[in-house]
C-alpha distance (Angstrom), angle and dihedral (degrees) to the residues before:
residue distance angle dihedral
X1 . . .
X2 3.73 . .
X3 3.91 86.5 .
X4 3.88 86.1 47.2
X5 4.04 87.1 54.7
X6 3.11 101.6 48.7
X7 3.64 98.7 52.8
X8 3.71 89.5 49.5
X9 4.19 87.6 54.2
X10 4.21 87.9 50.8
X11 3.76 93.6 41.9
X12 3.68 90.0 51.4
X13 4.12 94.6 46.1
X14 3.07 85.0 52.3
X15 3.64 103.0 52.0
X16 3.89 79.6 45.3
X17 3.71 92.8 58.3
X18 3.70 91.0 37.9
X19 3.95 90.8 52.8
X20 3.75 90.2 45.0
X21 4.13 97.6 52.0
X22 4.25 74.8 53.0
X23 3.84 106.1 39.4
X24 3.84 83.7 97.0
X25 3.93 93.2 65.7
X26 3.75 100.9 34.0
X27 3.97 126.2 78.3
X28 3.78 116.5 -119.6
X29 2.98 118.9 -66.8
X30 4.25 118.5 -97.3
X31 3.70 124.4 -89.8
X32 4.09 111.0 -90.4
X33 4.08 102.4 -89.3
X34 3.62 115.0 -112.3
X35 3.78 89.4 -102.6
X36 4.10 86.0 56.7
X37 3.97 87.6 47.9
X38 3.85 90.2 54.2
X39 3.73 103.6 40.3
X40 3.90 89.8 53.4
X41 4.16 88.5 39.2
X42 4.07 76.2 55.3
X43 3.70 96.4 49.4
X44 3.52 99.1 51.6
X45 3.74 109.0 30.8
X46 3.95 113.4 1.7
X47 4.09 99.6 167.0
X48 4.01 84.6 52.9
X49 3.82 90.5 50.1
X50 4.06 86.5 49.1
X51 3.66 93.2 42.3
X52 4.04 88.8 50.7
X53 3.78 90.3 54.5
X54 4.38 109.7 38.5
X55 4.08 87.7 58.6
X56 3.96 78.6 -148.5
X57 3.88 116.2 -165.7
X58 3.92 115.7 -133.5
X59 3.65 93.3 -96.6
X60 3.75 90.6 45.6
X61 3.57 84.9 53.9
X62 3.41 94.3 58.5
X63 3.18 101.6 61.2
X64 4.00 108.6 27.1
X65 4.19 92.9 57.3
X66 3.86 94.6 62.6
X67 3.82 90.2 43.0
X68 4.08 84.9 52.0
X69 3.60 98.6 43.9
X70 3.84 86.5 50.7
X71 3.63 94.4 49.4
X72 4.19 93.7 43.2
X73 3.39 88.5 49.0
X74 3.86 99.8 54.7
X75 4.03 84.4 35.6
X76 3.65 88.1 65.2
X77 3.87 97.1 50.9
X78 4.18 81.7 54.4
X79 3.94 94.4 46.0
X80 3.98 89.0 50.0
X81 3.77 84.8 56.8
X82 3.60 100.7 47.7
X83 3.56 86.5 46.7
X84 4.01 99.6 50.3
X85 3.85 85.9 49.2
X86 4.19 86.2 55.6
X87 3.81 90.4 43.6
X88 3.73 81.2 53.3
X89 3.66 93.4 51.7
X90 3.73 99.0 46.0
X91 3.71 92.7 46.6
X92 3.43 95.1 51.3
X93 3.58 101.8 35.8
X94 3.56 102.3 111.3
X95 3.90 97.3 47.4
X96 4.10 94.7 34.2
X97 3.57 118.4 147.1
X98 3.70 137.9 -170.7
X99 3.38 93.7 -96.5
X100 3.63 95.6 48.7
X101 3.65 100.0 48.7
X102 4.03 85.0 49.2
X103 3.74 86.9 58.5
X104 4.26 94.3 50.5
X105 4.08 96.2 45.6
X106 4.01 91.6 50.5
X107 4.06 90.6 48.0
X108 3.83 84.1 42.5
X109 3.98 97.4 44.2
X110 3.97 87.6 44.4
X111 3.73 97.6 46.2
X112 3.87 84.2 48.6
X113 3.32 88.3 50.4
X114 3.88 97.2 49.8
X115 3.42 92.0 46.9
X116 4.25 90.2 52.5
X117 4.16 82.4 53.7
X118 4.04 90.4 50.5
X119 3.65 91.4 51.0
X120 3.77 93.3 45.4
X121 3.85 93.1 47.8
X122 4.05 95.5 45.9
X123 3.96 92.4 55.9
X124 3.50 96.9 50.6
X125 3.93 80.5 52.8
X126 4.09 85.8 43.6
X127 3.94 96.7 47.9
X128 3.73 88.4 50.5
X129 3.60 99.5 47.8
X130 4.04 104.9 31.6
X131 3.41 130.9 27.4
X132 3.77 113.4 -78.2
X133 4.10 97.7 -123.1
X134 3.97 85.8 59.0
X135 4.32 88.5 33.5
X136 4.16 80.0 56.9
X137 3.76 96.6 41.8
X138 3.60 90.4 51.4
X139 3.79 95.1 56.7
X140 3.92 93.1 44.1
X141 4.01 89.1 57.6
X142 3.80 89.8 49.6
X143 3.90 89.8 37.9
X144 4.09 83.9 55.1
X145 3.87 93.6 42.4
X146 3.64 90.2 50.7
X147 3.97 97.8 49.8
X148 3.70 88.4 52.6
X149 3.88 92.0 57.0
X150 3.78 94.0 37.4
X151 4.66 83.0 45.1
X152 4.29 83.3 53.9
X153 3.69 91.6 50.6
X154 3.63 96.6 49.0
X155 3.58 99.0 45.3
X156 4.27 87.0 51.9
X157 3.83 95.7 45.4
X158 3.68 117.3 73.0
X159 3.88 117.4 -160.4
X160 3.39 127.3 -74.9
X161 4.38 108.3 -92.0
């Protein structure tokens, strides 16, 4: 994996250099795509990006931000555990066994799993608390912001030899 890496950090200074020695015959490059705009809006200041896009009222409010903060927080303990089993992975990619890569998909299947029971018992919360159109908007922005995470990790992690 580190060999893996490191290639992809020389191929892309080179394409860097490459695109540099060029810049002068190329037009500007494109706009970032609103998928770009949103995964860095998601890197830097998620809860703004949701708040931007439930158009909650003040009484809304009130009751969807402790049901989010809930749900981020017990999201993150599930993340961290999908992401030791990767750390796992990449560090023992070159030597993996059977046995080993038995041991990373069941943490990965049952922190996907976990995670699937978190998001099934926060909109129940949601839908009782908030209107379900915003309860359902709220779980498609997280849905998106997850699948660009999850996208990044599958483009990094080659598969298993």
């Amino acid at each position: 994996m580190r060999t893996f890496l490191a290639r992809a950090i020389f191929v892309s200074c080179a394409a860097l250099a490459a695109a540099g020695a060029a810049q002068a015959q190329t037009p500007p490059a494109p706009a970032p795509s609103k998928v770009d705009a949103a995964r860095q809006a998601a890197l830097t200041d998620k809860r703004g990006l949701v708040e931007r896009n439930m158009q909650l009222t003040p009484e809304e409010a009130k009751k969807f931000w402790p049901l989010y903060d809930a749900f981020q927080g017990e999201l993150d303990k599930i993340v961290k555990r999908q992401n030791r089993a990767v750390i796992d992975y990449v560090n023992g990619e070159a030597t993996m066994t059977d046995a080993n890569a038995k041991r990373i998909a069941k943490e990965v299947i049952e922190a996907d799993a976990d995670e699937q029971k978190l998001r099934e018992k926060t909109l129940k919360k949601m839908l009782s608390a908030i209107p379900a159109r915003k309860a359902v908007r709220y779980f498609q922005i997280e849905n998106k912001l997850r699948t660009f995470t999850r996208n990044d990790m599958a483009e990094q992690i080659p598969l298993v030899k």
